[in-house]
C-alpha positions in Angstrom: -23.8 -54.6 19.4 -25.6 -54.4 16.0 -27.5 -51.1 17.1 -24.0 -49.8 18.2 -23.0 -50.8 14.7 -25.1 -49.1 12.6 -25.1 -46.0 14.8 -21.8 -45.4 12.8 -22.8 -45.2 8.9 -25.7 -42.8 10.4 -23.7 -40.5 12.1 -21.3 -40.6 9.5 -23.8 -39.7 6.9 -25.5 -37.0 9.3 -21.5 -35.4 9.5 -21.1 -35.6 5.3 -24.9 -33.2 5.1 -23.4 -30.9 7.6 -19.8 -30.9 5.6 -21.9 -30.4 2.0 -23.9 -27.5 3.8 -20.6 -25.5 5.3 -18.9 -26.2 1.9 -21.8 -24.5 0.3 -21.1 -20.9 2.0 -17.0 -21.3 0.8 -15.6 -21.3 4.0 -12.2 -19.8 2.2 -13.4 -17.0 0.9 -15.6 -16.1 3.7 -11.8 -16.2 5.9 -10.7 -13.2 3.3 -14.1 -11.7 3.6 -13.6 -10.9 7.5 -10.7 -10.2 7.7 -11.0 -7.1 5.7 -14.3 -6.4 7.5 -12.7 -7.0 10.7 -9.6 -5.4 9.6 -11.7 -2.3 8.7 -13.6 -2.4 12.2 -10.3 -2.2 14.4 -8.8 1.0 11.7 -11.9 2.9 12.1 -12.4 2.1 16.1 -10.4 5.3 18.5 -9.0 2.4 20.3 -10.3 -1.7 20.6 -14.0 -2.8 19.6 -15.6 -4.5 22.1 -15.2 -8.3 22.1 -19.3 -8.3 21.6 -19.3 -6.5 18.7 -16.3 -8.3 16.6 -18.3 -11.4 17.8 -21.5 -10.5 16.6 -20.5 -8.8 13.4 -17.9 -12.0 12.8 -21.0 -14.5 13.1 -23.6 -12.3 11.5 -20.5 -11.6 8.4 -20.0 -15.0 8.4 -23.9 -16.0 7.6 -24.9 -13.4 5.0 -21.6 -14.4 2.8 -22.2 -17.6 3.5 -25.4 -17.1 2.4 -24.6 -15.4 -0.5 -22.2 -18.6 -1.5 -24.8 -21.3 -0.7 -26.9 -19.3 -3.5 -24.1 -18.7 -5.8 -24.3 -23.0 -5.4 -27.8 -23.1 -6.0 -27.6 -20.9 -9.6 -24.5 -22.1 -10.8 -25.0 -26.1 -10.2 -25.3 -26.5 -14.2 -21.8 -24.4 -14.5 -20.6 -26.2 -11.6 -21.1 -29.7 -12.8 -19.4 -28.8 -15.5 -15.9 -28.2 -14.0 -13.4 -30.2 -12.4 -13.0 -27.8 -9.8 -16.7 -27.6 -8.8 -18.0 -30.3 -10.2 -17.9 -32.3 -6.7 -20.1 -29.4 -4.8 -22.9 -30.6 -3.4 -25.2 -29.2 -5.3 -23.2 -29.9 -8.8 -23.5 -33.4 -7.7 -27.2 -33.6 -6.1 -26.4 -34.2 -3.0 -28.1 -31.5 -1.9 -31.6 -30.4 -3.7 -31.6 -27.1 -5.3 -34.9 -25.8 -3.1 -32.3 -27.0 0.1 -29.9 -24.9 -1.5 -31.6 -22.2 -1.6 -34.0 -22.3 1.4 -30.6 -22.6 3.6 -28.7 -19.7 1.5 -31.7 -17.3 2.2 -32.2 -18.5 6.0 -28.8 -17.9 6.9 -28.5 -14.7 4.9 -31.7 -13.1 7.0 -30.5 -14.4 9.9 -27.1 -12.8 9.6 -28.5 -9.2 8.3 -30.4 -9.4 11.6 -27.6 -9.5 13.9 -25.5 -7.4 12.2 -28.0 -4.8 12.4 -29.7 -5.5 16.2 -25.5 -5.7 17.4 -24.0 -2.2 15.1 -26.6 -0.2 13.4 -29.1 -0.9 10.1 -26.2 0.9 7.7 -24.0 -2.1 8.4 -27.3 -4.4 7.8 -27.8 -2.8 4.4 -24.7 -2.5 3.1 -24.1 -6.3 3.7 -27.9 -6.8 2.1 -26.7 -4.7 -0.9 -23.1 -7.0 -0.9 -25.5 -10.2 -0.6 -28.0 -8.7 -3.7 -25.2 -7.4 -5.9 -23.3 -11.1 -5.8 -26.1 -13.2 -6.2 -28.3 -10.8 -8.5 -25.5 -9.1 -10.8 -22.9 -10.9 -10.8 -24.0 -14.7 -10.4 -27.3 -14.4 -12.6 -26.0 -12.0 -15.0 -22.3 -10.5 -15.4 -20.8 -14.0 -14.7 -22.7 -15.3 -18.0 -22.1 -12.8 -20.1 -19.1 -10.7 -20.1 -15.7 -10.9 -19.6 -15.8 -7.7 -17.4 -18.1 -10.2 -15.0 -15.1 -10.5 -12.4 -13.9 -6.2 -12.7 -17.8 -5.0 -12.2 -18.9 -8.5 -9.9 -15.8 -7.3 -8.1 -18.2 -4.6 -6.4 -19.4 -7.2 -4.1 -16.2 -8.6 -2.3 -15.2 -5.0 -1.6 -18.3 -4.6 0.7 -17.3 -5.7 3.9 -15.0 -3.3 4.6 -17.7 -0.9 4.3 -20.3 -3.1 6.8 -17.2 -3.5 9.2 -16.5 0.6 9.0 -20.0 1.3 8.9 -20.7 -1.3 12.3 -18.3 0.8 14.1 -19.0 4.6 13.5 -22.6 4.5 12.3 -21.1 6.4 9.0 -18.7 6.1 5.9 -15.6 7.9 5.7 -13.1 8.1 2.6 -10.6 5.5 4.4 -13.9 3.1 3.8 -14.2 3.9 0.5 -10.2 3.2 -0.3 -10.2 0.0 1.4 -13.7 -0.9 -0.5 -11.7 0.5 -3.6 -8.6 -2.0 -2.8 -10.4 -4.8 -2.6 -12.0 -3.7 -5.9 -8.7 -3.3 -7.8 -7.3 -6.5 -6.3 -9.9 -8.6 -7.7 -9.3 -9.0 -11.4 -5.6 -10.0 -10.8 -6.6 -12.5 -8.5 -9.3 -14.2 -9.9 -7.7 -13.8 -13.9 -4.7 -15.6 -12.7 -6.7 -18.4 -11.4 -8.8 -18.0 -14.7 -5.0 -18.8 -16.4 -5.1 -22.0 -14.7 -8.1 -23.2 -15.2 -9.0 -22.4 -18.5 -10.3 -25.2 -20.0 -13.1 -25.4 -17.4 -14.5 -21.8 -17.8 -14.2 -22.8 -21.4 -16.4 -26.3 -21.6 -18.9 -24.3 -19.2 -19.2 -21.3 -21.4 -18.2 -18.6 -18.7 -16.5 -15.9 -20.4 -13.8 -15.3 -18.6 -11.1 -13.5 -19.8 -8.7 -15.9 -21.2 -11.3 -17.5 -22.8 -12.4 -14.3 -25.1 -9.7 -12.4 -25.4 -6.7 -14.9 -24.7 -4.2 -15.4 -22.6 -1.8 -12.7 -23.3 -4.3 -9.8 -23.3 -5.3 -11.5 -19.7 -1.6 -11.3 -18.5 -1.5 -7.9 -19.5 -4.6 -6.4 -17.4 -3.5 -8.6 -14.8 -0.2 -6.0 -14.8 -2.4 -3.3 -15.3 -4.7 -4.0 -12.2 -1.9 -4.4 -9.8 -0.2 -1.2 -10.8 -3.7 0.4 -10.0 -4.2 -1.8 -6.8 -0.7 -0.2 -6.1 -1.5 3.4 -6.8 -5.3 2.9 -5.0 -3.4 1.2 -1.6 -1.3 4.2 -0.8 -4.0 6.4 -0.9 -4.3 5.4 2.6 -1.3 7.2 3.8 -3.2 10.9 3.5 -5.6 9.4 5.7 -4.3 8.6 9.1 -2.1 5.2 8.4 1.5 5.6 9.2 5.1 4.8 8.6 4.7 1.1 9.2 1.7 0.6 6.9 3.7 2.5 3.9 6.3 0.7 4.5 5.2 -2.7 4.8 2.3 -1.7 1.5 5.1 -0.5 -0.5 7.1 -4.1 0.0 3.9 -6.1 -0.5 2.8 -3.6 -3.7 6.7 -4.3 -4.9 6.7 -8.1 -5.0 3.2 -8.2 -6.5 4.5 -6.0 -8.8 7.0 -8.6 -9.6 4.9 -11.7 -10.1 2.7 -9.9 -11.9 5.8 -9.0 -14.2 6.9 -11.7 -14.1 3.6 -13.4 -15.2 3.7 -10.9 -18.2 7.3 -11.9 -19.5 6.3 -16.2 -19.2 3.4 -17.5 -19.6 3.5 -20.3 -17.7 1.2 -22.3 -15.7 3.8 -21.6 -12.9 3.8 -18.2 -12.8 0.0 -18.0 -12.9 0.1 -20.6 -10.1 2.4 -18.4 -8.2 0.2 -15.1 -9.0 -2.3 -16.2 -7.6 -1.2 -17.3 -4.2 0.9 -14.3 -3.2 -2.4 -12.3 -4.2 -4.1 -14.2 -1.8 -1.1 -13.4 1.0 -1.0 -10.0 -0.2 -4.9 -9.1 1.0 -4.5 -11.1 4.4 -0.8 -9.1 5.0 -2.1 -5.7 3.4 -4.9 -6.0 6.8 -1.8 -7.5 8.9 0.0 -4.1 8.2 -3.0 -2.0 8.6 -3.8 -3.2 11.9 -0.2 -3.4 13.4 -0.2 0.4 12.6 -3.2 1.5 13.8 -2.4 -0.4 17.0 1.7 0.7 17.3 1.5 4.2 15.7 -2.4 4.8 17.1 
């Protein structure tokens, strides 16, 4: 009975690693991650990928950013501890060792390159390398650090998968790739600023630059505006290239409310608002690949 007993507290302790370890590769971003490389896979496919394909490149996607994450972890544990939003990460709080960290960041980001490349072709392997380097190298060791530009120029590396998912599909880039790569770019500052509104004080006691914290909150709320009339313009540029009536329809709706909030954000300066701009923008990317697939699927 006492053997039974003590079987627990082990296994509950061998579950908590395995929970720190997935936490490291941000299992929420990674969900926005593929879904706009998945997203870009089925608009660039004549007709369905196969079910092998979306599987491998969904696993091997799901390593290297994950990878990527569990190193962003490992370099910014002295930020992270810092913050009350981080500060519990596994590596902020020693849980996990730093050379753990990293050792699992690197495995899984190999391992995922791999696959990607033995299932589609080595341009999808690179360009989710290059996504991998340009996170972890430009933006995590160096723009993050030192400039309040860190999230428009870091911004670079989120708008990758698109590209690996086009590129795992037709062995090539073609300019739809590019204007979903450049969506994702453009939808990146007024996501990650309004969540910079709310958190402030964080970026603030951990010396990270971000915008608010340099050049204040009303300069933020305005190049939040500014970025989603951009993001705006930049998502219709689809329309010249193959996407239909539904897409422009439902991109004009979901362009027009975050148009709104982001107006909206401008005129109060509330917590509330910022709170508010910051979840639609994350509905707006998961609904933006919604509409693009529904199209390419209805309209063909």
């Amino acid at each position: 009975m006492a053997n039974v007993q003590a079987q627990y507290p082990a296994n509950q302790r061998a579950l908590a690693v395995v929970q720190d370890y997935v936490a490291l590769t941000k299992p929420g971003i990674q969900t926005l991650l593929l879904v706009s490389m998945l997203g870009a896979m089925l608009v660039a496919s004549d007709g369905v990928p196969s079910l092998g394909l979306v599987l491998a490149l969904l696993i091997g996607g799901s390593l290297t950013s994950g990878g990527a994450n569990a190193l962003n972890c490992f370099i910014d544990r002295d930020i992270d501890a810092q913050m009350s939003r981080t500060r519990n990460r596994a590596t902020a709080a020693g849980r996990i060792s730093p050379a753990a960290a990293m050792t699992f960041g690197l495995t899984i980001s190999v391992l995922g390159t791999l696959l990607i490349g033995f299932a589609s072709n080595w341009l999808a392997a690179g360009l989710a390398v290059a996504g991998n380097l340009y996170y972890v190298l430009v933006y995590t060791l160096w723009l993050k650090r030192t400039t309040p530009h860190n999230i428009v120029v870091g911004g670079a590396a989120g708008a990758v998968p698109p590209l690996v998912g086009w590129a795992a599909v037709t062995g090539s880039l073609a300019a739809p790739a590019w204007i979903l790569f450049a969506i994702i770019f453009y939808w990146t500052p007024p996501h990650f600023w309004s969540l910079a509104l709310l958190k402030q004080g964080d970026y603030s006691r951990a010396n990270v630059p971000m915008l608010p914290v340099v050049a204040g909150e009303e300069a933020t709320r305005k190049q939040i505006f500014l970025y989603t009339v951009l993001l705006s313009a930049v998502s219709l540029l689809l329309v010249p290239f193959g996407m239909g009536m539904i897409y422009l329809v439902g991109i004009v709706a979901l362009n027009a409310v975050f148009l709104w909030y982001a107006w909206l954000l401008l005129t109060d300066p509330s917590k509330a608002r910022a709170r508010q701009t910051f979840f639609y923008s994350l509905w707006y990317l998961a609904l933006l690949y919604v509409v693009l697939v529904i199209d390419r699927i209805v309209l063909g």
